[in-house]
C-alpha positions as CSV (number, residue, x, y, z in Angstrom):
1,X,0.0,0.0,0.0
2,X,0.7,3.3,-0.7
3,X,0.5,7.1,0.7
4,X,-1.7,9.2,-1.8
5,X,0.3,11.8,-3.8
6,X,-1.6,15.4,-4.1
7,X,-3.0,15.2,-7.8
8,X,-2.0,19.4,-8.2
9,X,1.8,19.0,-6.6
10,X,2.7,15.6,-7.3
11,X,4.3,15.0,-4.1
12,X,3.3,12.8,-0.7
13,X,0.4,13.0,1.7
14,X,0.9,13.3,5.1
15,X,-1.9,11.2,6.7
16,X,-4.2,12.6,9.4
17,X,-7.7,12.5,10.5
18,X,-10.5,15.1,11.2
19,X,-12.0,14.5,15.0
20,X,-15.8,14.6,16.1
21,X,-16.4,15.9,19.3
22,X,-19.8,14.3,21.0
23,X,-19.8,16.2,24.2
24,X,-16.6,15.7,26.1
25,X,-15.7,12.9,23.8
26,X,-13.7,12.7,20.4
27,X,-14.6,10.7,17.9
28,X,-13.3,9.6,14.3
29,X,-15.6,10.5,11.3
30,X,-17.6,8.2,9.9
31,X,-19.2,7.4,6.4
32,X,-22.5,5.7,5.9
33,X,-24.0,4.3,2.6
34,X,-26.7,5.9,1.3
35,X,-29.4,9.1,2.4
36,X,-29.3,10.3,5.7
37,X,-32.2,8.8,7.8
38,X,-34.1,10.6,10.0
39,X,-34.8,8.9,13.9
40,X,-38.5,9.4,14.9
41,X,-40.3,9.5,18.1
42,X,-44.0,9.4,18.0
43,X,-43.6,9.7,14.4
44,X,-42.0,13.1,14.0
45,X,-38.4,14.0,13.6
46,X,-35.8,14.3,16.6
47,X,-33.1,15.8,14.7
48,X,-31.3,12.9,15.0
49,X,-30.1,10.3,12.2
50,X,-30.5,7.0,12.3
51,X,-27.8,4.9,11.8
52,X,-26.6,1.6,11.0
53,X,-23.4,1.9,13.3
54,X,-22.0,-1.4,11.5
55,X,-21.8,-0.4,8.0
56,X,-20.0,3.0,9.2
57,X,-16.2,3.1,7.5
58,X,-13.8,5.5,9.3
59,X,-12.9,8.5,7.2
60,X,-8.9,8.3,6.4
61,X,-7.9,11.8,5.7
62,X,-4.1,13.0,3.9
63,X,-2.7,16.5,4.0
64,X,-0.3,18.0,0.4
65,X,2.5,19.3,2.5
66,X,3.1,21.9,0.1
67,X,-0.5,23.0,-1.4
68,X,-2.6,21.8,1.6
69,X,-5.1,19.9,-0.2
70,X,-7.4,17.2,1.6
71,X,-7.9,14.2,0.1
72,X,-10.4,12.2,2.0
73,X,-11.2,8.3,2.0
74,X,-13.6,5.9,3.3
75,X,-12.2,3.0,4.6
76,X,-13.1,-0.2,6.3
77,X,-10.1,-1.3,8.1
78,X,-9.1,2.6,9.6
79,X,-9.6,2.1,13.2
80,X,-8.1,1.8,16.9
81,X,-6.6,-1.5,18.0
82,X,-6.7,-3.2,21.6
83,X,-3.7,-1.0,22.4
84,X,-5.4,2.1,21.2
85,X,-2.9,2.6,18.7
86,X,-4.4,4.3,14.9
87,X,-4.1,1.7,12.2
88,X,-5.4,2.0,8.8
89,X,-4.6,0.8,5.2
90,X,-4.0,3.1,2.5
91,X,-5.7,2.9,-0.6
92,X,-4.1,1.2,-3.4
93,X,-3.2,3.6,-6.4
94,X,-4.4,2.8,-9.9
């Protein structure tokens, strides 16, 4: 596997990720197949999505060094270990 290069510079990505704060708690993004689903309660909407939290893929983000571009990707083995060490598989170039 490989570390993106920007499509503009030609050069590496430095890999990262964007956090979600949920109260006093960060959180990696997510992406979900599909529109967003509303939850209801007695039939109207809370505001709230409903979500299938198994078919979530992390959201594995690189950084151009030199222009600054994001390049984001949705991946299904990004993710925290037992040891709560980051691991994740970069995409495989064309």
């Amino acid at each position: 596997m490989k570390t993106p290069t920007c499509a503009d510079c030609k050069t590496k990505m430095e890999p990262g990720f964007i956090p979600n704060t949920r109260g006093d708690t960060e959180v990696q993004h997510c992406w979900y197949p599909g529109p967003p689903k509303s939850k209801k309660w007695f039939g109207r909407p809370t505001g709230s999505l409903k979500l299938d939290v198994l078919s979530g893929m992390p959201i594995m983000v690189f950084r151009c060094q030199d222009c600054h571009q994001l390049k984001l990707f949705a991946s299904p083995v990004a993710g925290f270990d037992e040891a709560g060490k980051f691991l994740w598989e970069t995409p495989a170039e064309p």
